[in-house]
N, C-alpha and C positions, 0 to 999 in steps of 0.2 A: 394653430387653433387654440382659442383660449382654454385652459384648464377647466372653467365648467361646462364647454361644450364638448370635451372629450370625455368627463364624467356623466354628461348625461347621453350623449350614444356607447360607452362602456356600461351603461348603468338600463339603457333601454332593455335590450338583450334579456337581461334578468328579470327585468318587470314582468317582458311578457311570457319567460317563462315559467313565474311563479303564476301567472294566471292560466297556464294550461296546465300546469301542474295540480293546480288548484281543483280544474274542472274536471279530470280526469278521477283527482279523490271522489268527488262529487257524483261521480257516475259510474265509482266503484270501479275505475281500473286501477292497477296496482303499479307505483311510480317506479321509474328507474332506481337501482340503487346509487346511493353517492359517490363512493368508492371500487373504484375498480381496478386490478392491476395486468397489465398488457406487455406479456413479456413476447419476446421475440429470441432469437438466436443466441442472441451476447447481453441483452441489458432486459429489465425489467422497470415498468416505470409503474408508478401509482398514482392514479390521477383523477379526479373528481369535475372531469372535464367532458366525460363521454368517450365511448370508444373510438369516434373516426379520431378526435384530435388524437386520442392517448395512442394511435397507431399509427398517426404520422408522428407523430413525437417519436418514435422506438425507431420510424424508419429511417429520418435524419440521422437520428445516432450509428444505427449501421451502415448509412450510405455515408459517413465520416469513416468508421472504419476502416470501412471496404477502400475508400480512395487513399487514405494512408496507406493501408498494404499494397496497393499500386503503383503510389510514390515512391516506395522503398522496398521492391519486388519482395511483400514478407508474402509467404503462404499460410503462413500461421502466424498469429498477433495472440500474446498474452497481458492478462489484465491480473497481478496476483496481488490489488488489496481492491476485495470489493467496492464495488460503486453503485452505490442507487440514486433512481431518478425519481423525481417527484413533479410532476407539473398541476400547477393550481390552474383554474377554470378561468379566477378575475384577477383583476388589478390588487383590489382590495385584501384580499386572499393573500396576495403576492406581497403586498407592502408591509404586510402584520410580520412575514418573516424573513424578511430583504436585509441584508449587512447594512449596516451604518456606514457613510462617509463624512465626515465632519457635522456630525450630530444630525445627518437624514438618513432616508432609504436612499439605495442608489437608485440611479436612472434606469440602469440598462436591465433589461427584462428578463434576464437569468443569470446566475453565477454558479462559480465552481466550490465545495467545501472541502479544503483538503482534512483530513485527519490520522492520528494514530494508528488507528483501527479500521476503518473506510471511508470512502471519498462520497460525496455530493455533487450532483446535480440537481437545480433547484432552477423551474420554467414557470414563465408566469403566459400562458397559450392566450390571454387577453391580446396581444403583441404578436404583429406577422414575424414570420421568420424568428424567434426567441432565440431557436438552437443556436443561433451566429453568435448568441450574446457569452456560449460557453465555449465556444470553435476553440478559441487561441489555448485558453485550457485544457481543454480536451487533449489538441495536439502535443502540447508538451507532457500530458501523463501516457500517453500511449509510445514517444519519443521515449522516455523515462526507460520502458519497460521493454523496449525492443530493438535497441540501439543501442551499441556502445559507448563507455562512458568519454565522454565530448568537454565542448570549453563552453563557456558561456553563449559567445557571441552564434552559434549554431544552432541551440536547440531556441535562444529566442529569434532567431532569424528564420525558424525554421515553424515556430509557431504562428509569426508575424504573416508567414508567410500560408498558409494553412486557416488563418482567419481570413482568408479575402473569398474563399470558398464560397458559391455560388452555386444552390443547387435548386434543378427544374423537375419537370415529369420526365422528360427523357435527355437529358444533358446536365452536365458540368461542367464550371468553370473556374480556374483560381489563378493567380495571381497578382490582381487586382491590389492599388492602392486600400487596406483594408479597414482608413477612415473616409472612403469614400459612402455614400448612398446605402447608409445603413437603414434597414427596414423600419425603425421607432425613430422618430424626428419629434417627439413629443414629450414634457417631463407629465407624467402617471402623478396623480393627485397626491401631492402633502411631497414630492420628492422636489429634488435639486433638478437646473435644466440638466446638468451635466456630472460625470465624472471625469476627474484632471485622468488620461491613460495613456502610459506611455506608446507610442504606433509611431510609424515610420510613414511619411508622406515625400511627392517629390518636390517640394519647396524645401524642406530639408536639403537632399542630396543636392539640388539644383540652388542652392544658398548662402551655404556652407562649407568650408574646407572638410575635403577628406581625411580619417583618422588615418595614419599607417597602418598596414594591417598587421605588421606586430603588436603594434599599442593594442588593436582593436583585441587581436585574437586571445592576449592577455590580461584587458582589462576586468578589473572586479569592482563591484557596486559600491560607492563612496555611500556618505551621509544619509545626502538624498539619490540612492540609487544611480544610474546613468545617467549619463551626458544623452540627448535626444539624437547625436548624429550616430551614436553607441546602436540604436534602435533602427537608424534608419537606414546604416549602413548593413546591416546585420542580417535585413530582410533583402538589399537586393544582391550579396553574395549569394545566400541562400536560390536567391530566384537563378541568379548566373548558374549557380553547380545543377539544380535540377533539370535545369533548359538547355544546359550543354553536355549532361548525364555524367558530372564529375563527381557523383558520390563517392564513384568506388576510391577515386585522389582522396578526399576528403578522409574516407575510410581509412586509407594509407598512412595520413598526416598525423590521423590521433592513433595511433600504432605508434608512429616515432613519439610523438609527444606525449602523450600519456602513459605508456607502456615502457619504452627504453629510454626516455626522459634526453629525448632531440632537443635541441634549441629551436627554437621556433623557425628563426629565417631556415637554418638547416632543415627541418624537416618540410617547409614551402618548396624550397629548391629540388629535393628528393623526391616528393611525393608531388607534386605537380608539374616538375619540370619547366619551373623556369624559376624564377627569384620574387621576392614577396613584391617590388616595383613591376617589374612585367606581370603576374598574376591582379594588382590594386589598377592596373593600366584596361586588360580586359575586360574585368568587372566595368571600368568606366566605360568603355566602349559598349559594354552590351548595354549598357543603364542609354545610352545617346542613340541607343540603335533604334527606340521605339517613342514614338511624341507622350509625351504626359497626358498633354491635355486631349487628345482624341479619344471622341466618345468610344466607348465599348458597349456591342449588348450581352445585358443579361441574362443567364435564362428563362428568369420571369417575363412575360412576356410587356412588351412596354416601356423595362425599365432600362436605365443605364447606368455606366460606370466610366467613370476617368479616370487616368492615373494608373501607369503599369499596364502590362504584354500580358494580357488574359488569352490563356493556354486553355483548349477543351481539355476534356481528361476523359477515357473510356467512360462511356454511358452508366453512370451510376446502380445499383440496385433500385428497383421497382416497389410495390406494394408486392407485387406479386411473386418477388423473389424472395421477400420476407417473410416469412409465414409466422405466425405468433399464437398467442391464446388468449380469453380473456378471464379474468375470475372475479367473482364478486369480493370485495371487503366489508366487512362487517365496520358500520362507521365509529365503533368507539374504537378499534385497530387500527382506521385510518387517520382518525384525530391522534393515534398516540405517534404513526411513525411521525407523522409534519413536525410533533411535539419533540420526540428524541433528534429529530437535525434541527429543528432550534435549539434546545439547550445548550449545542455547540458552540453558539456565537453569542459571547458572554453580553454579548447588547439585549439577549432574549431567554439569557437563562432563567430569569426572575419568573417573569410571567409562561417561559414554557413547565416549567417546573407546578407554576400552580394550576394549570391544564393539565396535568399527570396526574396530581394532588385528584382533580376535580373528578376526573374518569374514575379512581378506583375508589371514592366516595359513594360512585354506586355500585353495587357486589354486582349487578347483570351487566356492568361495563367492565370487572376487575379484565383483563389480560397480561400474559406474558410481557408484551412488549413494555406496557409499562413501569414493570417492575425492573427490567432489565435498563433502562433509560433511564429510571431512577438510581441504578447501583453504579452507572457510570456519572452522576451527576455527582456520586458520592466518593466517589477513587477519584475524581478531579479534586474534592476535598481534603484528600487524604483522611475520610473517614471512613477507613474501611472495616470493620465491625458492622455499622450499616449499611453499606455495601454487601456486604454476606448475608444481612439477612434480607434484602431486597432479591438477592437472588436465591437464597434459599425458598422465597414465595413463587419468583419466577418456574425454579424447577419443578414446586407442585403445580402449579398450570400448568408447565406444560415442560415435561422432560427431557426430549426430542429437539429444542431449540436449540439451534446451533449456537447463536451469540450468548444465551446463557452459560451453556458451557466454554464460551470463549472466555467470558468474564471473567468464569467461577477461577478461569490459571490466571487470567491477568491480576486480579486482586492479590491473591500471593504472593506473583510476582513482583510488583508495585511494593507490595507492603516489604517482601524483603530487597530491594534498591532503597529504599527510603531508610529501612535501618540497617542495611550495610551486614546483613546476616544473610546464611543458607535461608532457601524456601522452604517453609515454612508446608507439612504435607505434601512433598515433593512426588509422591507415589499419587494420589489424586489429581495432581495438577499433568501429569503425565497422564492420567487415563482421560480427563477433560480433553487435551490438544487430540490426543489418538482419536477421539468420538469428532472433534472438530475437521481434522486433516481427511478422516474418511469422508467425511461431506462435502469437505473446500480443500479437495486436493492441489488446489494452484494457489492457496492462501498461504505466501511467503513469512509474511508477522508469526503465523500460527505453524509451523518447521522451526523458523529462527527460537521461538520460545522451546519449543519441544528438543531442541539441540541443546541448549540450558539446561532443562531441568534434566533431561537426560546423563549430562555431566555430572550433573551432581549426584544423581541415582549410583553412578557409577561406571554408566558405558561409555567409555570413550567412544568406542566406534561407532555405536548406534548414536550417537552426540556428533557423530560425521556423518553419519549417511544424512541425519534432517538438514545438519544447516547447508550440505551443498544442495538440496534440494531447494532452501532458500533462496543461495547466489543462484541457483539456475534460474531459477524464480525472477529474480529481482537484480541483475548482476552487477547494477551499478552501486548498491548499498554497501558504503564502506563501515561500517556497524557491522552487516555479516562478515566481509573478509577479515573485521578484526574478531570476531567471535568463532571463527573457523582460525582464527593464530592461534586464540586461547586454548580450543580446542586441542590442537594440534602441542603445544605446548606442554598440555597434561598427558598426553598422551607420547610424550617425547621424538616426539617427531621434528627434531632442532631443523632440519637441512628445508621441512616443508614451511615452518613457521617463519624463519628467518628471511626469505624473499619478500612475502607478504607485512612484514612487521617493518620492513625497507620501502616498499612502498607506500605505507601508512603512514609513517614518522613524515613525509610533507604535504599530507591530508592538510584542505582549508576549513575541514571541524578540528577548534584546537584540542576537546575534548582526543580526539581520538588520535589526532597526532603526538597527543602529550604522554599518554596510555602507549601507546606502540614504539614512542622514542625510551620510555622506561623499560616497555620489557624487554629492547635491545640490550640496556644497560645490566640488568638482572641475566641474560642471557648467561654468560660464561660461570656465574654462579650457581645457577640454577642446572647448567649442564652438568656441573661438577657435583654435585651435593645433593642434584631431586629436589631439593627443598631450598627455602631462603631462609639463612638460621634466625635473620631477625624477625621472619614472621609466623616463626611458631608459635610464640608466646599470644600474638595481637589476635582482637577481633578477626570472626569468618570475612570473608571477602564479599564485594557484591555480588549479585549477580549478572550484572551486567558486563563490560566491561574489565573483569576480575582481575584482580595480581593471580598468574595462572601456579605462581608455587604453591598454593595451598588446593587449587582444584586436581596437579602432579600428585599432591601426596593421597588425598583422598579416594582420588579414582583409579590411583594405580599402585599406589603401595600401602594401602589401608588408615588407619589413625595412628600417628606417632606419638604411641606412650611415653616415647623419654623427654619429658618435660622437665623442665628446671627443679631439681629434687635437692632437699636438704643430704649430705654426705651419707647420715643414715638411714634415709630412705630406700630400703631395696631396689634392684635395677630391675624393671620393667623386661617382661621379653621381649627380645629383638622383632621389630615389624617386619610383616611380613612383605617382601622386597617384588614377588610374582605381579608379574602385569596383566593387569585383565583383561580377555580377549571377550571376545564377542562371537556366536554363532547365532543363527535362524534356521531354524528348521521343525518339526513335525515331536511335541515331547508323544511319548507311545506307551509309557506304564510311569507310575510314582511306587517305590517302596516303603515305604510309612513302619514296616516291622519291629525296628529300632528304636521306637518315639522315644524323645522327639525330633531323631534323626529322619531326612529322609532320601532318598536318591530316585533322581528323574533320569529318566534314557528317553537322549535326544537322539534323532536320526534325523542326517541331512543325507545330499544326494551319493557325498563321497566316506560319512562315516558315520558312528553310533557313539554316540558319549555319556558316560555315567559320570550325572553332575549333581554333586553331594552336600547337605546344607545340614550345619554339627541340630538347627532350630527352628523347622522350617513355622514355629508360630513367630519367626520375629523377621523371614526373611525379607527382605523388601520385594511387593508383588507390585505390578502395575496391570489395570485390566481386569482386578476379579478384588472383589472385598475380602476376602480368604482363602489361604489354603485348601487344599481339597486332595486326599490321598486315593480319592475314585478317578483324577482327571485319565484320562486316554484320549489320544489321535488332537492332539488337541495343538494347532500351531503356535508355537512360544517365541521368543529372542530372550536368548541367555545371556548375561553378561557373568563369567567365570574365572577364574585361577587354575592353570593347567596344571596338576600333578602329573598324570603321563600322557600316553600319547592319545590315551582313548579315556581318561578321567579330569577331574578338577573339583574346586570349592566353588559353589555358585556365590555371588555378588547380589543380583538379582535375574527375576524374571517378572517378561512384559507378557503375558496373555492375550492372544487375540481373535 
């Protein structure tokens, strides 16, 4: 269809409901609102589309869910770095904030936004079927987060395989060739016909020589990414192990190979039981056991598909298994989110920035969200000064938001990575994550930070309890297993760090491989001496990825006065050598008698402890702005120095 006859039946639509719209002002009814957000079970979308679209939108996404945890018998599916959905109404709409592909909008009617902080979904409901246009992504971040850590060629044969997904009113269907009979056969005004993407067809398999599947299972993306038989081989393994229910092999295979570091053919031969020729023979067998080219139906009704053994899959979720809600937005809140996931994609930071600009030019449009969109436009800058006080505006609108206080530690954080010094308010940035983690307890970024600053506060152990909540979180992030080394490093726990710093050292981030084949190096020094003598004198460490001698000394054996002294410089007294432990439980009186001594009695399940600070105006608090010698009943986490069995020197206390 030519491109002005799909603008003008894209464009009809609108016309006439700006003239019912119109006639309704006219006659003194009161119009829909524009924005409205329809959340459901697991997602939340914002959509200025209306409610039935904006609730098939949320259903798709759980009826994707739901068929992944099916696929891979999960009962429970975690998602731990937020994602929001946004579905625009038009075309138009869609195209002002659509990624560039060689200086257009793309074609395809929705995309995925990965980020830092959270993830994107971006639907343009102009276009049947949209959701398919985010399937293949979808699968691999839910893959990501609920599957162990795998090779390459899996998790894209397994997303490949997951976009051919096919969904009705009462059936599904997937395995489908999944560049067959896509629902938008049309390029949307000012765009390209096409996006080049890499998908797996059977002209490929049926054209081409087979990869060996050891080349296959260890190949890594060249220049220009893979080889196309990379893709197409990759989706019908994937299709062979689910349709002959060989996960659990699979499962097997990355145990030897990733965990105990099998050879490849060896761990084929062990975990599938036969040899990686007999396993490349089957797969071809099955790929020959079904025609390409015979039509398949869809579950739309009408349609068809070629290409691949389309498998039903248990009867989907319904509308009516979804239950959801709707709520109004206030439209300068819904111009600001569209505006904060444009700034993301530096093709729209310009002009989303001055749509930020524009809203809070009027004070009856000022909002939170804007001001917080703005302080992350500006730690992309590394201008964070103005970042602070965009969010310092944020927190007077409005206190209670969670991504303000997510900020308010990121910006700290950021600014001491960037200059290779401690955090900077380390005690604030700990009471931010704590206000955060209470709200987004499955928000892995936001543990992993609070395991950080933590460290630095001075608990080691409470700097363990977040970040394995992180790996629990998130288990394939090798960033946290190497910040649970670090951890474990200051906290002298050689025999825990040491496996994990063995496995890292042939990490493909060379970042982190380079980081953990060092601290292997520093190990037997750093065993012997607590410290690394050449790095007493140097700059604080990062906080990222730290040299962990100096987080050793801080967190577990205080500051080391004896610094390089002229002869007669008096000798400093000996540091104090006590390791700081960690208890939780219930403080029940402060003694303040002694100012400005003070001693708190802790009481857990199995003891009572009098934990004594020489200062308590300088103690580091997390949780409360000051001191307070009235507190009672009040539940704490101590970090301490044992003097005996029932006393110690406090380090800090968390407040909660």
């Amino acid at each position: 269809m030519p491109i002005i006859g799909v603008l003008a039946r894209r464009l009809l639509p609108a016309v006439l409901l700006f003239a019912v719209t119109a006639s309704s002002v006219a006659f003194g009814r009161s119009s829909e609102p524009k924005w409205i957000r329809v959340s459901s079970a697991h997602f939340s979308v914002l959509t200025d589309a209306g409610e039935k679209k904006g609730r098939l939108a949320s259903l798709r996404l759980e009826q994707m869910r739901d068929i992944f945890s099916q696929l891979f018998l999960k009962t429970k599916l975690q998602l731990p770095e937020p994602l929001d959905v946004i579905a625009l109404q038009s075309d138009e709409e869609y195209i002002r904030v659509a990624p560039f592909r060689q200086g257009q909008p793309i074609s395809v009617p929705g995309f995925f936004l990965p980020g830092d902080d959270r993830n994107y979904i971006v639907l343009d409901l102009a276009a049947d079927d949209s959701w398919r246009a985010v399937s293949h992504d979808f699968g691999r971040l839910l893959l990501r987060f609920n599957y162990p850590p795998t090779q390459d060629w899996f998790d894209e044969g397994f997303a490949q395989y997951f976009s051919s997904l096919r969904l009705g009113d009462n059936q599904a269907q997937v395995g489908g060739d999944p560049t067959q009979n896509l629902p938008w056969n049309h390029a949307l005004p000012g765009q390209s016909p096409a996006d080049p993407s890499p998908s797996p067809s059977f002209s490929e398999l049926l054209s081409r020589s087979w990869l060996p599947l050891p080349e296959l299972f260890t190949m890594r993306p060249g220049p220009s990414g893979y080889p196309p038989m990379f893709y197409a081989q990759s989706w019908i393994l994937m299709h062979y192990l689910l349709n002959r229910n060989k996960l659990s092999d699979a499962g097997a295979y990355f145990g030897l190979v990733e965990i105990r570091k099998v050879a490849v053919e060896q761990a084929i031969q062990q975990a599938f039981g036969m040899s990686a020729l007999q396993l490349e023979q089957a797969v071809k067998d099955y790929f020959h056991s079904f025609p390409p080219s015979e039509p398949q139906p869809n579950p739309k009704a009408g349609a068809t598909s070629s290409g691949g053994h389309l498998n039903q899959v248990p009867p989907p979720l319904g509308p009516l298994d979804v239950g959801g809600s709707v709520q109004e937005v206030v439209d300068a809140q819904g111009q600001a989110l569209v505006a904060e996931m444009s700034v993301r994609l530096p093709e729209h930071r310009d002009q989303g920035e001055k749509n930020l600009e524009t809203i809070i030019a009027d004070p009856k449009m000022d909002n939170v969200i804007v001001h917080r969109a703005l302080a992350w436009v500006r730690m992309e800058r590394k201008e964070f000064d103005q970042a602070d006080e965009e969010l310092a505006r944020a927190r007077e609108l409005d206190s209670k938001d969670t991504w303000t206080h997510y900020y308010l530690a990121l910006v700290k954080f950021r600014a001491a990575q960037l200059g290779q010094k401690p955090i900077a308010g380390v005690s604030n940035m700990i009471q931010d994550l704590v206000f955060v983690v209470d709200k987004e307890p499955d928000y892995a970024e936001a543990h992993n930070m609070l395991a950080l600053a933590r460290l630095q506060g001075g608990g080691v152990h409470s700097a363990t309890e977040s970040i394995r909540v992180a790996i629990q979180l998130s288990p394939r992030s090798e960033q946290y297993l190497l910040n649970l080394a670090q951890i474990d490093l200051a906290g002298k726990k050689w025999d825990d760090a040491t496996p994990l710093l063995e496995r890292l050292k042939d990490s493909s981030n060379p970042q982190i491989a380079q980081t953990a084949r060092k601290n292997l190096e520093d190990l037997p020094t750093l065993k012997k001496y607590g410290v690394l003598p050449q790095e007493r004198a140097s700059q604080p460490p990062q906080t990222g990825p730290a040299n962990p001698a100096q987080a050793t000394a801080a967190s577990q054996d205080g500051e080391d006065a004896n610094s390089a002294q002229g002869e007669a410089t008096p000798a400093e007294p000996a540091p104090d050598r006590r390791k700081v432990q960690f208890v939780r439980g219930k403080l029940t009186s402060v003694d303040c008698s002694h100012n400005p001594v003070a001693i708190l009695t802790v009481r857990t399940n199995s003891r009572t402890l009098k934990l004594r600070t020489d200062n308590y105006k300088s103690l580091l608090l997390v949780g409360a702005d000051e001191f307070s010698c009235e507190w009672t009943d009040r539940p704490v986490i101590a970090n301490y120095k044992a003097g005996g069995k029932g006393d110690g020197d406090l380090v800090s206390v968390e407040v909660q």
